[in-house]
Backbone as a ProteinNet text record, in pm:
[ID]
protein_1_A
[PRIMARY]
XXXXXXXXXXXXXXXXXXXXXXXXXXXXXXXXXXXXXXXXXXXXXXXXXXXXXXXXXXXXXXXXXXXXXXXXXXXXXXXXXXXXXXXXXXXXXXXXXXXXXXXXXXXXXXXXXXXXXXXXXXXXXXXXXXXXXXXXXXXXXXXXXXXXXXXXXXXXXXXXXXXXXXXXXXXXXXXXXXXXXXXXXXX
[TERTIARY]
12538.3	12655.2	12697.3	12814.4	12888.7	12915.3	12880.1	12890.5	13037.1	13087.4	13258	13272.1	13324.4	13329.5	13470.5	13477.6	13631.9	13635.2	13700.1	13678.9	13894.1	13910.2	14024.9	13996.7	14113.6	14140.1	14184.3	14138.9	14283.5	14195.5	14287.6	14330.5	14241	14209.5	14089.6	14185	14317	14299.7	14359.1	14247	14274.2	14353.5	14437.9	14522.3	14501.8	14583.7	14573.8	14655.7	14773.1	14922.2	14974.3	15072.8	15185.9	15268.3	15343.3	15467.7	15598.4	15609.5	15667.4	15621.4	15500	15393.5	15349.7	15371.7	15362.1	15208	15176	15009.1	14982	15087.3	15086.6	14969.4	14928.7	14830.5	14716.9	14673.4	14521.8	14531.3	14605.8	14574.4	14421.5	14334.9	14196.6	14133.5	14074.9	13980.8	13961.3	13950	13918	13709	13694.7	13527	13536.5	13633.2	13648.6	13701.1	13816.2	13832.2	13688.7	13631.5	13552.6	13436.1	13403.5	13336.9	13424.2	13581.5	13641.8	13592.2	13641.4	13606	13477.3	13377	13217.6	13205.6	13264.3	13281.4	13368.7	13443.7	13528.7	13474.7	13406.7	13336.8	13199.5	13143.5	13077.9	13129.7	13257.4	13365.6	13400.3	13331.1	13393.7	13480.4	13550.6	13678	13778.6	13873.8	13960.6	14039.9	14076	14169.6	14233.9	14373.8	14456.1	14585.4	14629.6	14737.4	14859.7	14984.1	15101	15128.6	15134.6	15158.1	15075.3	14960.8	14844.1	14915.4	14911.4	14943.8	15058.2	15171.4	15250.6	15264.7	15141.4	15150.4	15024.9	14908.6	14834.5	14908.1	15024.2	15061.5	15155.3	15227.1	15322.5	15280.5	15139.7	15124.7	15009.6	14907.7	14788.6	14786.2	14893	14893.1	14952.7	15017.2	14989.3	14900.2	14892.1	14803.3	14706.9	14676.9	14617.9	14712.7	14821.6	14950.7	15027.3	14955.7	15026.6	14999.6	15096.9	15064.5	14982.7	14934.8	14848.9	14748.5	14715.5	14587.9	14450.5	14337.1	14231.8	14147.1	14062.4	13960	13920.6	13872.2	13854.8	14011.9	14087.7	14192.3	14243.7	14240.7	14260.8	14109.9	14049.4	13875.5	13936.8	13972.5	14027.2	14138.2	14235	14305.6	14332.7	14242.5	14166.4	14073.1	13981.6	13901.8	14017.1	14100.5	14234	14208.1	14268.1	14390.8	14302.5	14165.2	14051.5	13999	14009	13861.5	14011	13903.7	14009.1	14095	14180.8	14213.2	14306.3	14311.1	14382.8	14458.2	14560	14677.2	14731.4	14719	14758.6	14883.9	14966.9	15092.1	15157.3	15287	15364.8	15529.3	15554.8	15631	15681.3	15570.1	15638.1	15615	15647.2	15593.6	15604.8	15505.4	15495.8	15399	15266.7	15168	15107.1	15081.8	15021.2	14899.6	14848.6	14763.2	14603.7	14640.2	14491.8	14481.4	14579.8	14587.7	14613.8	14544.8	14604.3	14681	14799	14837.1	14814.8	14754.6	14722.1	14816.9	14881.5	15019.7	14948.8	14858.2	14759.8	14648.1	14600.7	14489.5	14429.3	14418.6	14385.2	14203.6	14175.4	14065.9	13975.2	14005.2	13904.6	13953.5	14007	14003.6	13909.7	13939.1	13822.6	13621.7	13643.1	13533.8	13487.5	13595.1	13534.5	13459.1	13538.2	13478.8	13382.2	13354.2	13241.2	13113.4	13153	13048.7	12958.5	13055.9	13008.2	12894	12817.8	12716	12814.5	12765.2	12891.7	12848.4	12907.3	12945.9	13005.3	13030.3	13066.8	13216.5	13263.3	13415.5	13448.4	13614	13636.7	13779.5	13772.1	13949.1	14013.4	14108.5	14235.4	14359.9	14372.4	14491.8	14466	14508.7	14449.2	14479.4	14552.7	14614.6	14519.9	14544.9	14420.6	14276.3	14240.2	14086.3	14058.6	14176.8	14172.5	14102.7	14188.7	14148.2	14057.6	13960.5	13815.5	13728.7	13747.8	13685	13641.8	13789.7	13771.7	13677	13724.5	13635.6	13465.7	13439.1	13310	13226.4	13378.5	13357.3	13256.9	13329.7	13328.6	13164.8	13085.1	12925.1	12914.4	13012.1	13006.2	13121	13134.1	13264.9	13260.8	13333.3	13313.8	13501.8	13419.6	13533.4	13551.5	13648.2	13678.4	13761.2	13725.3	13850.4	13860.3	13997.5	14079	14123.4	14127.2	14118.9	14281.6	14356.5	14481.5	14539.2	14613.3	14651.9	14762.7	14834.5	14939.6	15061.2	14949.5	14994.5	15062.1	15046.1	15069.9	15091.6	15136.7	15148.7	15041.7	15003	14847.1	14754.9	14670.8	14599.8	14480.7	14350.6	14218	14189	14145.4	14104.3	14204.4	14173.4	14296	14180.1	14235.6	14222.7	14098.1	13968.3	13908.3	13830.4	13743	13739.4	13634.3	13526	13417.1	13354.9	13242.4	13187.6	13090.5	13141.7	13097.4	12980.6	12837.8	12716.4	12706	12698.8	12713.2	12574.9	12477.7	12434.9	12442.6	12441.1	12473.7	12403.7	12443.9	12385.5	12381.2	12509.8	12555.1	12668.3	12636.8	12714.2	12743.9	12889.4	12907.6	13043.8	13029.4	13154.1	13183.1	13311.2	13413.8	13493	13536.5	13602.7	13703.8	13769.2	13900.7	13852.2	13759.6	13657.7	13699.9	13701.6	13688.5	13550.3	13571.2	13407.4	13391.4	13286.2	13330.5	13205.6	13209.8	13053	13046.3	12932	12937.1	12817.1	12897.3	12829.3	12789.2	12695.2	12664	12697.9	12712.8	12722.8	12565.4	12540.7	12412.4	12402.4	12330.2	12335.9	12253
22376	22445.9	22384.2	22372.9	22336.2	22407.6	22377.9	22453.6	22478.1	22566.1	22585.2	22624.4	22533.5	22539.6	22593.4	22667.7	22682.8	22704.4	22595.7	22561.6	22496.1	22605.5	22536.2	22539.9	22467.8	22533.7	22675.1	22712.7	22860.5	22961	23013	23058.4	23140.3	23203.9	23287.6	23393.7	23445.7	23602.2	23571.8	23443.4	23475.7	23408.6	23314.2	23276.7	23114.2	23048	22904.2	22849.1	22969.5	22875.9	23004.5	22941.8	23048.5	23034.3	23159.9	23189.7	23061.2	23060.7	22932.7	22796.7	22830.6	22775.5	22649.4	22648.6	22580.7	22574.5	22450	22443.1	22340.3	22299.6	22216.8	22266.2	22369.6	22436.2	22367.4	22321.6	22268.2	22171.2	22049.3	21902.7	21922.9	21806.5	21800.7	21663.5	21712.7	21611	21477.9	21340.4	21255.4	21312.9	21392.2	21424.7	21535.3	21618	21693.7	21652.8	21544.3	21448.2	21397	21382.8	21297.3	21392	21488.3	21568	21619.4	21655.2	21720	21575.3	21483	21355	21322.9	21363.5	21332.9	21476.4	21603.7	21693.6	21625.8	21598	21595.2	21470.6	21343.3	21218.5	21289.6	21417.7	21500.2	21536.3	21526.3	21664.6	21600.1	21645.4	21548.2	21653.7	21688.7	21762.1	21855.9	21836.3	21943.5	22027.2	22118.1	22250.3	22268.6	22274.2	22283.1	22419.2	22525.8	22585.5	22489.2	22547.5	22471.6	22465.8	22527.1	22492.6	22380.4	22411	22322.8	22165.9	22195	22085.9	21973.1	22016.4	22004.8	21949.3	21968.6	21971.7	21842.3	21828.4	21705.9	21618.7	21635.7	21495	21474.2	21526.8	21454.6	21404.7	21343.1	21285.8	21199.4	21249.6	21165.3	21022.3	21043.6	20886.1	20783.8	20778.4	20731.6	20670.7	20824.9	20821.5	20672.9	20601.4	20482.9	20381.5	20393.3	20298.7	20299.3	20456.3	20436.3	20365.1	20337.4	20225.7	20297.1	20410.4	20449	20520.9	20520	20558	20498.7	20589.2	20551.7	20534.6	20468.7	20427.2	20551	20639.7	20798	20829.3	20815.4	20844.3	20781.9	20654.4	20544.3	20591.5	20611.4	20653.5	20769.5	20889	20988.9	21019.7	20906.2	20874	20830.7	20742.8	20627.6	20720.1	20797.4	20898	21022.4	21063.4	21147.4	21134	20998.1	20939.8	20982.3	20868.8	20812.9	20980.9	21094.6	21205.3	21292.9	21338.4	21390.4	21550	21567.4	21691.9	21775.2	21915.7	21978.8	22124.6	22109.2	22167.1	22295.4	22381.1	22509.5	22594.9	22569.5	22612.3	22621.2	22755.7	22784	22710.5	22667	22652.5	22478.5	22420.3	22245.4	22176.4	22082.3	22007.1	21897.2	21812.5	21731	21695.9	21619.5	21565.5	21427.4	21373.4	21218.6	21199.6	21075.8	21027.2	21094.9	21099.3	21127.5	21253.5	21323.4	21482.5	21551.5	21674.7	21772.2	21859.8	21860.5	22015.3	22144.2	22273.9	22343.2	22445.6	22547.8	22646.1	22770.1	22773.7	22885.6	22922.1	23033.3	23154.2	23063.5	23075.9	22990.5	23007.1	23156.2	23167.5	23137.8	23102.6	23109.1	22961.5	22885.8	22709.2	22711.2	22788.3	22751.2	22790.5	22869.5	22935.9	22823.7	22763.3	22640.5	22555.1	22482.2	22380.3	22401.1	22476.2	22544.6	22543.3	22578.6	22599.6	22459.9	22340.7	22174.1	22121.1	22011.8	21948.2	21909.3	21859	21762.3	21743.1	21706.8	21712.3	21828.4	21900.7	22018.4	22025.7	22122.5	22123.6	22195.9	22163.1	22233.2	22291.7	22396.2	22490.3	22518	22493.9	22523.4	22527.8	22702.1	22767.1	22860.8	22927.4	23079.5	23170	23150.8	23228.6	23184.1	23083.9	23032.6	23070.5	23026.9	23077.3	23214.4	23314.2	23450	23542.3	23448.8	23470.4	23438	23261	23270.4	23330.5	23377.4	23497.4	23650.8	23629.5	23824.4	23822.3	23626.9	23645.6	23653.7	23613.2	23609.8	23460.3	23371.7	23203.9	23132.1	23173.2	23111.4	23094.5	22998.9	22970	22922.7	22881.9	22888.4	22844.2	22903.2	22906.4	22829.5	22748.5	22632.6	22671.1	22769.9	22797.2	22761.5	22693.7	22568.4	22654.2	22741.7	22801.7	22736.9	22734.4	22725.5	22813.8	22784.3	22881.7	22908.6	22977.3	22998.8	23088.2	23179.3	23288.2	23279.9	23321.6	23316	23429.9	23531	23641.6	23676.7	23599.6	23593.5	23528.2	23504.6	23413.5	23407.6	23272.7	23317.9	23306.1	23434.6	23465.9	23401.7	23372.1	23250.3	23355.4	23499.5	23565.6	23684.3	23702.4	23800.6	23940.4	23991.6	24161	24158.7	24189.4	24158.1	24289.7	24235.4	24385.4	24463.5	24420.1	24441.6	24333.6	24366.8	24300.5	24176.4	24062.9	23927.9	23940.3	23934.3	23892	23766.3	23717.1	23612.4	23528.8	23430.5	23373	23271.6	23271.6	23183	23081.9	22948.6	22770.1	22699.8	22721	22638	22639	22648.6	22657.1	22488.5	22478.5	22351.1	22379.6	22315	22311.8	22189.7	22187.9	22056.6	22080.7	21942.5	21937	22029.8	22086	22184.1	22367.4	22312.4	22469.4	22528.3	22442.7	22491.8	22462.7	22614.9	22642	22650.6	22578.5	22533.5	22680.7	22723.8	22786.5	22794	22759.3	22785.8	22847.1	22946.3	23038.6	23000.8	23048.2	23080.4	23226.3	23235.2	23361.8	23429	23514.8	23516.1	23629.8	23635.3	23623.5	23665.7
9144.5	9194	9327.2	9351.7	9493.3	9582.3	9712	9843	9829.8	9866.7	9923.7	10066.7	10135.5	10296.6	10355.2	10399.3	10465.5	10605.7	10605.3	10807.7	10884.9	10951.6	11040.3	11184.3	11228.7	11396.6	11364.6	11475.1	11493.9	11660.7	11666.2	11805.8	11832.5	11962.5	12081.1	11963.5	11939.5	11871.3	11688	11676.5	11545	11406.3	11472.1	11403.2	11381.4	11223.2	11239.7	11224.6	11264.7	11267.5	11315	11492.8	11538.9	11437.8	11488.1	11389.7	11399.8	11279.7	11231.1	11183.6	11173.5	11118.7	11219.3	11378.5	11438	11498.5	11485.5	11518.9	11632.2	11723.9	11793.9	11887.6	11901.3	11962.3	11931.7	11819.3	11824.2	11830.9	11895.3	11942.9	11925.7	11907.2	11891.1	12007.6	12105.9	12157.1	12048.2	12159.7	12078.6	11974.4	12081.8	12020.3	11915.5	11944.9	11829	11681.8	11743.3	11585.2	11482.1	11629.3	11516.6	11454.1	11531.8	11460.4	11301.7	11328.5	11187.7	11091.6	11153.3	11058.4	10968.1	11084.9	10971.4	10947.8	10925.6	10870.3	10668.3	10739.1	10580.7	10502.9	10555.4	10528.7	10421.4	10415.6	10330.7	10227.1	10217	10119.8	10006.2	9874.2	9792.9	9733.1	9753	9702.4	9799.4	9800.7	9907	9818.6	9863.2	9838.5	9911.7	9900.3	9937.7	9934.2	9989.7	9972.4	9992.6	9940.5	9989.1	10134.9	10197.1	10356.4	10440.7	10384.5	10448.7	10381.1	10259	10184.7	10277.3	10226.7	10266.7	10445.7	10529.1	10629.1	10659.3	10566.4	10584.5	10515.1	10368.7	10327.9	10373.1	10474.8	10590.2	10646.1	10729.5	10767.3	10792.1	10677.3	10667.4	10592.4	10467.4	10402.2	10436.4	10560.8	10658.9	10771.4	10809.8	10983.7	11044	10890.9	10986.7	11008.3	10948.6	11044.2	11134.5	11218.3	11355.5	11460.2	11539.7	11583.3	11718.4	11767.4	11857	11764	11695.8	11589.2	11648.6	11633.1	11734.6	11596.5	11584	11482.4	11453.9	11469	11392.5	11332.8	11383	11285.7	11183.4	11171.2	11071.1	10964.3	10994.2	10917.5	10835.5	10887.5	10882	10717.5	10790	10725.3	10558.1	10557.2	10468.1	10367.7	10406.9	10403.6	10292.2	10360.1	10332.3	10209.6	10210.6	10057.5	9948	9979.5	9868.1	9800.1	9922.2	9851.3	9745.6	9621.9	9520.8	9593.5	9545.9	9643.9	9511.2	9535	9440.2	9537	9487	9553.7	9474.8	9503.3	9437.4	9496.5	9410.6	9423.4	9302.4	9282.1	9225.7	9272.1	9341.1	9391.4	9469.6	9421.1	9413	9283.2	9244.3	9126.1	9136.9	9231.1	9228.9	9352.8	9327.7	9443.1	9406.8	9514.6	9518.4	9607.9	9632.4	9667.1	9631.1	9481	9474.7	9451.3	9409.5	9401.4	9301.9	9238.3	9101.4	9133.4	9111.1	9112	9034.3	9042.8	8980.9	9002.7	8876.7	8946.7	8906.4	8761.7	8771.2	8860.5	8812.4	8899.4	8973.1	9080.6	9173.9	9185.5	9215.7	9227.4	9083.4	8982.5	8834.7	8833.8	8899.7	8911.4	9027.8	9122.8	9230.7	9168.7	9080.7	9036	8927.7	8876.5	8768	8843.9	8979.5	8988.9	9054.8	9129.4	9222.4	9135	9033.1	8877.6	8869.2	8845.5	8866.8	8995	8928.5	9021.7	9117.8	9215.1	9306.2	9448.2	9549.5	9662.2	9699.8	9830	9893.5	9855.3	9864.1	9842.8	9998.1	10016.4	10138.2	10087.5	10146.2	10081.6	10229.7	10198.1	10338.9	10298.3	10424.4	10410.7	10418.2	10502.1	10502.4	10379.3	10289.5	10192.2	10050.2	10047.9	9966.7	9991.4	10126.2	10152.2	10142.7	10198.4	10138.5	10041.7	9961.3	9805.1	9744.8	9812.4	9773.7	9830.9	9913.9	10037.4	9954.4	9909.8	9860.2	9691.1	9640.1	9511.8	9524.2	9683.8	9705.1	9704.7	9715.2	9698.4	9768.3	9890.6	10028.9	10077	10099.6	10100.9	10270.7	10302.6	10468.3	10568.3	10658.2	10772.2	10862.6	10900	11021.2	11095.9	11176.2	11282.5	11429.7	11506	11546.2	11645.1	11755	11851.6	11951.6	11956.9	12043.1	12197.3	12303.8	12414.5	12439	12331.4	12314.4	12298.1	12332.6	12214.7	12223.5	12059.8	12027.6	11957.1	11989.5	11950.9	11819.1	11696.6	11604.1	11470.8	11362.8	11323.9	11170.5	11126.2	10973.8	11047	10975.9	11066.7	10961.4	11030.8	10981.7	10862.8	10922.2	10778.1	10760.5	10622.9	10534.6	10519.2	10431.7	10430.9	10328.4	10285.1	10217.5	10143.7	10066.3	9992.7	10007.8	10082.5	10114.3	10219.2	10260.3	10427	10327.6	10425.4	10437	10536.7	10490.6	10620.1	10601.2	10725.5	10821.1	10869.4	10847.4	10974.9	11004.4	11156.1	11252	11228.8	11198.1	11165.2	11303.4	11361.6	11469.7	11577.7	11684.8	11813.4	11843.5	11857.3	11964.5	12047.2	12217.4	12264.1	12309	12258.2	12314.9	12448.4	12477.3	12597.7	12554.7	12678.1	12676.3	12662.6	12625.6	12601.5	12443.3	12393.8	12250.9	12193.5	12162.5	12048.2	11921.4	11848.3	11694.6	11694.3	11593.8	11563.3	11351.7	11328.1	11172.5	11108.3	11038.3	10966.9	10792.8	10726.9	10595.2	10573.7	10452.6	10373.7	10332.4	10369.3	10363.3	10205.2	10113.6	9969.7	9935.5
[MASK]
+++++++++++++++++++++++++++++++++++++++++++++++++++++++++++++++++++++++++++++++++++++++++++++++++++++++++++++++++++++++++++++++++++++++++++++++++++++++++++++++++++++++++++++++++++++++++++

């Protein structure tokens, strides 16, 4: 069976996108890049909601041709394209670089592949992760705050149906005073 990881930035009250879906808020330390980097360099599969979606393939199949791109980001990048990724949405039809689109039950596709030998999977989007949250998916949290608040906006976790226990794996802080900390689901 496959780990399912769900890990973003998001804010001191909560959130991983101000309203308007603006996230300019979590710029990432060059040290924090590289930690997300040998974070996802593990992941052999991503999950994707449409927003998220929509918001890494603007600009990751790319990202190693900018022309100020720092070797973790070109890695990053490269990394992006190559790992398989599946995108769950009703509402586009059409994805690339390496990607499925799925428009059915999101959570009993997440429950298939989770089912499979493999590498870790990682899901992002708060709306998506939600929903593997409330199915009871979710095997551990890698939360990444930010010393921000934004008073609103998607918030990291949704409304759930019963209590998630938690233990604590790991504390780290980055420059700027952001604190990653990650949890297991304890089972």
């Amino acid at each position: 069976m496959r780990k399912l990881i769900y890990g973003m930035n998001l804010t001191l009250d909560g959130y991983v996108a101000a309203p308007g879906d603006d996230i300019s808020w979590g710029v990432p330390s060059d040290e924090l890049f590289q930690w997300w980097l040998d974070q996802e360099l593990a992941i052999g599969l991503l999950m994707y909601g449409r927003r998220l979606w929509e918001t890494m393939s603007s600009h990751w199949p790319t990202g190693d041709q900018q022309p100020d791109a720092t070797a973790a980001q070109i890695e990053f990048a490269r990394n992006w394209r190559d790992t398989p990724k599946v995108v769950f949405s009703s509402t586009i039809d059409k994805v690339d670089w390496n990607t499925r689109l799925v428009t059915g039950d999101a959570v009993a596709e997440i429950s298939r592949l989770k089912a499979d030998d493999g590498e870790p999977m990682r899901v992002g989007g708060a709306t998506l992760a939600g929903a593997a949250m409330r199915a009871g998916l979710v095997d551990e949290y890698e939360i990444v705050t930010h010393p921000v608040l934004v008073g609103g906006g998607a918030p990291f976790f949704t409304a759930l149906d019963s209590w998630v226990n938690l233990n604590l794996v790991e504390t780290r802080t980055f420059p700027g005073g952001v604190v990653m900390t990650r949890y297991e689901t304890r089972r």
